[in-house]
N, C-alpha and C positions, 0 to 999 in steps of 0.2 A: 647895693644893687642886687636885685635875684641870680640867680644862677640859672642857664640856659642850656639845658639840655639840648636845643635842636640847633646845630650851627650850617648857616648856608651860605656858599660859596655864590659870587654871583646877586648883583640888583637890580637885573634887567625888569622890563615893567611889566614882563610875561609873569616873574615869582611874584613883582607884587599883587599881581590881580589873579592868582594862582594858589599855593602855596600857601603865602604869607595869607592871603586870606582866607584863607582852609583854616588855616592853624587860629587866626583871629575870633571868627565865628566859635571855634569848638571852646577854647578859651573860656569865650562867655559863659558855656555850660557847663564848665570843667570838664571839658572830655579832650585835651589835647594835653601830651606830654609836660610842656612848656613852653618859656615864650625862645624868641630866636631871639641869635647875635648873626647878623648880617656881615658879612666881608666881602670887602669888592679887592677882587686880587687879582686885577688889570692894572692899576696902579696909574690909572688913567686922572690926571686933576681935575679936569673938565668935566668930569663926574662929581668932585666934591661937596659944590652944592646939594647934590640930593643925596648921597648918601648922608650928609648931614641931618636933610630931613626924615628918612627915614622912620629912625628912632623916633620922632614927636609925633609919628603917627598921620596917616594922609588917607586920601578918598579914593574911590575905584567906583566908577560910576559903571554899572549894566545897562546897556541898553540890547533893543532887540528884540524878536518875538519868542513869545514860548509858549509852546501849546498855541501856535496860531495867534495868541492877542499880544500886545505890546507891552514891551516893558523898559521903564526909564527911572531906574529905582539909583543914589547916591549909598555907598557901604563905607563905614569906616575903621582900617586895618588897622590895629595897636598890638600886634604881636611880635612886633621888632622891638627888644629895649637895646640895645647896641648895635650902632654901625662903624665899622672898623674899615680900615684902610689898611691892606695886607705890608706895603710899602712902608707908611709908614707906624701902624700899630705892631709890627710882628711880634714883639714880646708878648703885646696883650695875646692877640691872637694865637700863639703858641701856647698861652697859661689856660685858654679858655677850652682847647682842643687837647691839653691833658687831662685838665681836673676837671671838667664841666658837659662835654661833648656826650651825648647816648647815640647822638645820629646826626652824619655831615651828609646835608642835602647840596648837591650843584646845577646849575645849569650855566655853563660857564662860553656860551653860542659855539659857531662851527668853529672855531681857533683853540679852545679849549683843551681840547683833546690829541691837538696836532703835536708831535715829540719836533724837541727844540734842541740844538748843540749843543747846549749846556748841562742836559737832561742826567748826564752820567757824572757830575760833575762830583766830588765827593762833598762838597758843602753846600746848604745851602743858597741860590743863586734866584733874584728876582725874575730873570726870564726864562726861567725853568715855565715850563707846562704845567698845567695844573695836575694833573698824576704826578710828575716828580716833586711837586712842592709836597701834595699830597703825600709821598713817601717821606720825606724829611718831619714833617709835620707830626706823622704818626709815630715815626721810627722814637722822639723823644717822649712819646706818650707811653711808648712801649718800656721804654730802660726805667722810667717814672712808677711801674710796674700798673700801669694802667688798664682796665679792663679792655676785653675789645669792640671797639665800636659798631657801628652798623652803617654803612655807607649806601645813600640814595642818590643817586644821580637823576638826574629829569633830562638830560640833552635827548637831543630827537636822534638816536643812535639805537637801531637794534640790539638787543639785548646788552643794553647802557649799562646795565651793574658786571657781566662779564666784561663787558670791554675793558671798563674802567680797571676794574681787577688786576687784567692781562699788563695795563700798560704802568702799573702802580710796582707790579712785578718785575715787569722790565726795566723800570727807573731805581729801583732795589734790590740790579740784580749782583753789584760788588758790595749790597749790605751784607751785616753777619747772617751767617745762616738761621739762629733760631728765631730774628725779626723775622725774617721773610715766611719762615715756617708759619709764624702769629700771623702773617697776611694771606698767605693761602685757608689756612687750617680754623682763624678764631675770628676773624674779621669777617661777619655779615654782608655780602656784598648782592644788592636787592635789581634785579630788573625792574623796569616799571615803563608806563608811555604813558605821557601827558596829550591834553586835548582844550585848547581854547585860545580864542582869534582874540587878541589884546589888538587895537586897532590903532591906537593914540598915549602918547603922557601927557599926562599932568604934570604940570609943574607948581613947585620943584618937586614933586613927590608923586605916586599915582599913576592912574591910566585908566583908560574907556574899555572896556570887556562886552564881549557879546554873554546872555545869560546860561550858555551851553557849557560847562568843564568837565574834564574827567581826566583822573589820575589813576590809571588802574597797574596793580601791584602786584608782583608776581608773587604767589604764598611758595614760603619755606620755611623749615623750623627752627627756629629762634628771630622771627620776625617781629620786632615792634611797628607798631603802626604812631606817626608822628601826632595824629590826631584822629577824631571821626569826623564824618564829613559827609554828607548825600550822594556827594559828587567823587565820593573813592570808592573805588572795587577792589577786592581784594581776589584777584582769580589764580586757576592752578595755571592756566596755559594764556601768554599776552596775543599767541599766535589767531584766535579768532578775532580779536581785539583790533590787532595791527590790521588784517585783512579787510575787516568790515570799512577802518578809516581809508585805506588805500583803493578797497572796489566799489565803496558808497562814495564815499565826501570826494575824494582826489580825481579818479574814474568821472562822477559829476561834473567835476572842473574842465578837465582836460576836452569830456566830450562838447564842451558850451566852447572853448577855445577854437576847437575842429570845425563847427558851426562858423563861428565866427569869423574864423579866416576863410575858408569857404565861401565867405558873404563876402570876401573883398572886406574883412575888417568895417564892415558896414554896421550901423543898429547901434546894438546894444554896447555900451562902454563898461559898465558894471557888473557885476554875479546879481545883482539885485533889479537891473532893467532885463534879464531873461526872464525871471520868476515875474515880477510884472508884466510880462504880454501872456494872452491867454491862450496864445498857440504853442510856443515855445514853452511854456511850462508843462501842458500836457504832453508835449514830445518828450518832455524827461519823463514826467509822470509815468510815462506808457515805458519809457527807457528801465526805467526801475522795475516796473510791476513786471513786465513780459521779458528782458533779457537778462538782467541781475538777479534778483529775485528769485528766480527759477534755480540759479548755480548755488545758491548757498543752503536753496532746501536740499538740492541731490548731494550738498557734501556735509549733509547734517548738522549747518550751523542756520538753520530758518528760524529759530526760536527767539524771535527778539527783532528780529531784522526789518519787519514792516514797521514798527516803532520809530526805527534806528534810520529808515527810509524818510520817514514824516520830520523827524526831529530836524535831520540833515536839511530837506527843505524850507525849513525855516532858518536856520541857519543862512542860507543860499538867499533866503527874501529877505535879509533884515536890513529895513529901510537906513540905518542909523550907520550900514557900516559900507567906505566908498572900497569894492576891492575890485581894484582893473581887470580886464581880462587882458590885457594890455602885458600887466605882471607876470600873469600864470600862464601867460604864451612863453615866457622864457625857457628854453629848454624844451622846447615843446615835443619835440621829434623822441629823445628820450623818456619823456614824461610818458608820449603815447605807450611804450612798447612796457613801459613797466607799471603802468597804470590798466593799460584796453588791453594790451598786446598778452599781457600777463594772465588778466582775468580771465580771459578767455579761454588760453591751454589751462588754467584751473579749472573753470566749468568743464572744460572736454574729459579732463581726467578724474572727475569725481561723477561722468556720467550724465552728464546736463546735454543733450543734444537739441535744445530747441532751439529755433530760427534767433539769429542776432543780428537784425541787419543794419539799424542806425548803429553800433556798436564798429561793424564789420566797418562800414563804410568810412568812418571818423578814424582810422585806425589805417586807411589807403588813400585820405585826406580827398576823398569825393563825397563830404555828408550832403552838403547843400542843394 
């Protein structure tokens, strides 16, 4: 069997319509490192089945609009040649993460990252967190006299690669000292923010994707890139990046929620039955062009953003995907103040003084 320089923690159906398909596509070209060894290190059985399939390769269908017309196009990933069960492969898994590993990608959902009792434990322990296993993991890579890796994390966690870092550091913090020195000082540890609504699985293997993705990478030196790909950016700062998703797409959401309860929960059930009526759509349209729009030319990030406005929109219309507003009312009172509440002292403080009034109003929950 080939050897797999990219090893990723994590098979949720986000990486396989993600990631794993990044890497698949580039493959083809020969423009991606290598293939991947998959490890699901939930230790979950009920996952068994598809980690099995995995490896024999599965489908990712896109649907969705882009650039305005429709698309319902079937892809098929073969960039996984091993899928491992952390539970019970850990030998393999250990062998593959000394002698094989360039780059351990994760995205391990919101549990991941949480530190567990056992975190400080001095052996290693299955219900360790993923940074502490992570520590153990590398720590015999280290004494192996093993190069150092490069660590990608994908979880939806502000600057994901320091975090990770921080808490890999604290699960090794009664290791010896010159381990820990390799993990501050030699160990790559990469920001990045992923970007695409995976909507459904396939089964046993797979998932329905909308045609939008992005994985953008924060650049430093000694950065390998896992593959090339249309849909990666390599930038210096993720900070305009994160913002555009949080005061375009999110911002978007939140104000169609404020509408909507506003109506008495009347109308529209979908993100996709707003952008279907011809009034409600021009209300964002006009929401975007005249109160957003405005804030991110006066903080000198305009250049791209009417793009990133249309792109969004379609997004928002795609007939193919059912997303509640039902859902993205959860949390909504919070959602506003860090979504509207937010945007807004940013436009004020980068100088944007133009009138924001469906904005103002969705944010004192009198839009309607």
């Amino acid at each position: 069997m080939s050897t797999t320089p990219i090893v990723q923690f994590g098979t949720s159906r986000f990486l396989q319509a993600h990631v794993d398909l990044f890497v698949s596509d580039a493959l083809a070209r020969g423009a991606a490192l290598g293939p991947i060894s998959v490890v699901q290190s939930s230790g979950d059985p009920s996952r068994s089945r598809r980690l099995a399939a995995l490896a024999k390769g599965y489908e990712v269908r896109v649907r969705g609009l882009s650039g305005g017309q429709s698309c319902d196009e079937s892809r098929q990933v073969s960039s996984i040649t091993r899928a491992l069960s952390l539970g019970q492969d850990f030998d393999t898994v250990q062998r593959i993460i000394t002698d094989e590993a360039q780059i351990i990608l994760s995205n391990t959902a919101d549990a991941g990252f949480q530190p567990q009792a056992v975190d400080r434990a001095p052996q290693y322990d299955p219900a360790m967190s993923y940074p502490a296993k992570l520590a153990h993991l590398l720590r015999t890579r280290f004494h192996a006299g093993g190069s150092a890796p490069q660590i990608m994390p994908t979880e939806l966690v502000q600057n994901n690669g320091d975090v990770l870092k921080s808490l890999v550091l604290t699960a090794a913090a009664q290791m010896e000292t010159p381990y820990r020195l390799w993990l501050e000082q030699e160990v790559i540890w990469v920001n990045s923010l992923v970007d695409r609504i995976v909507s459904e699985p396939l089964d046993p293997a797979g998932a329905v994707a909308e045609p939008y993705a992005l994985w953008a990478i924060e650049a430093q030196p000694g950065l390998v890139m896992p593959c090339e790909h249309p849909a990666i950016q390599v930038v210096a700062d993720l900070g305009p990046i994160e913002r555009r998703k949080l005061f375009v797409l999110n911002l978007g959401h939140s104000w169609m929620v404020a509408d909507w309860l506003a109506r008495g929960r009347q109308g529209a059930r979908f993100v996709r039955d707003v952008m279907a009526d011809p009034a409600q759509a021009a209300r964002l349209s006009q929401l975007y062009n005249h109160e957003v729009l405005p804030a991110f030319t006066a903080a000198g990030e305009g250049d791209g953003i009417a793009e990133y406005i249309a792109v969004t929109k379609d997004r928002f219309a795609n007939p193919f995907l059912d997303h509640k507003l039902e859902d993205i009312a959860q949390n909504h009172t919070e959602k506003l103040q860090r979504r509207i509440g937010a945007f807004l002292e940013w436009a004020r403080e980068h100088g944007d003084t133009s009138a924001k009034p469906q904005l103002a109003a969705a944010l004192k929950g009198d839009i309607a």
